[in-house]
N, C-alpha and C positions, 0 to 999 in steps of 0.2 A: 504493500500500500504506500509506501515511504516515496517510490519511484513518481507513481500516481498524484498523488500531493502534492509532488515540488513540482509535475509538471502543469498542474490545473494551478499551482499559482504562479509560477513563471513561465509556462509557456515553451519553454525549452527541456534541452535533454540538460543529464547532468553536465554533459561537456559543457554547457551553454552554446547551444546549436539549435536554431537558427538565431545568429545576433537580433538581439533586440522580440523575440519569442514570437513563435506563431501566431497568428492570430490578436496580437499581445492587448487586444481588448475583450479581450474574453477572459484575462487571467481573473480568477477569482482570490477574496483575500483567505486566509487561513484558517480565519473562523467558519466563511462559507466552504472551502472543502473537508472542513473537518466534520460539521454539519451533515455532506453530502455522504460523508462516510456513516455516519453516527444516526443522527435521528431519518436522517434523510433515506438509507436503508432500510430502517425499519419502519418506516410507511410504506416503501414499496413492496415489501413483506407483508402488508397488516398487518403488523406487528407494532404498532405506533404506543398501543396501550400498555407494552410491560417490555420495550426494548428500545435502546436509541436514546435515553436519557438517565444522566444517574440522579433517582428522586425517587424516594419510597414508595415500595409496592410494583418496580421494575426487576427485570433481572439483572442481575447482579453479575453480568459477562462486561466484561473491561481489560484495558492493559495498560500498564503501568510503564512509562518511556523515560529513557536517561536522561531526556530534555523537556522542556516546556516551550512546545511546537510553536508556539504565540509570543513568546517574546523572543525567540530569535531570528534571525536572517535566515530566507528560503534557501541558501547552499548550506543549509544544513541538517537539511530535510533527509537527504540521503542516509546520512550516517548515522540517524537515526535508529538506536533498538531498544527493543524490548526486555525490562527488565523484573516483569512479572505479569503474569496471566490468570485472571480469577473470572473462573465459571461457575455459574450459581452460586457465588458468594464465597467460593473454595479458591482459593490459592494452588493453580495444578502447575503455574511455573513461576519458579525463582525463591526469594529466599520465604521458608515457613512451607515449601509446596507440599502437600499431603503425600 
């Protein structure tokens, strides 16, 4: 998903290919593809009412990332990973996983 992200909001590949990004008025900001990954998903699931947002009485499926996608710069999107994974409220990757 990380590839996907930096490219829906810059436009480009990681090389930064095509200068100045495809289409580059289409780039969306951070928050809206993080959206299209998250809630945005899970409407197109109908799944809106217990997935796609973290708020009581959803499920509890999330990942936990080494960065905080929103405050920083989109070449950094790539190198982004994953440092824990909890489905239905369980921790299955990283530190504590059952």
């Amino acid at each position: 998903p990380f590839l996907a992200l930096h490219g829906a909001v810059t436009r480009q590949t990681p090389a930064g290919e095509p200068p100045g990004g495809w289409l580059p008025n289409e780039r969306l900001t951070m928050a809206e593809a993080l959206a299209a990954y998250t809630s945005g998903s899970a409407f197109a699931a109908h799944a809106e009412t217990r997935r796609g947002m973290i708020v009581p009485g959803h499920d509890a499926d999330l990942v936990v990332l080494d960065r905080d996608l929103l405050a920083e710069d989109p070449s950094a999107i790539v190198g982004t990973r994953v440092v824990a994974t909890v489905v239905g409220g369980r921790i299955i990757h990283g530190e504590g996983a059952a």
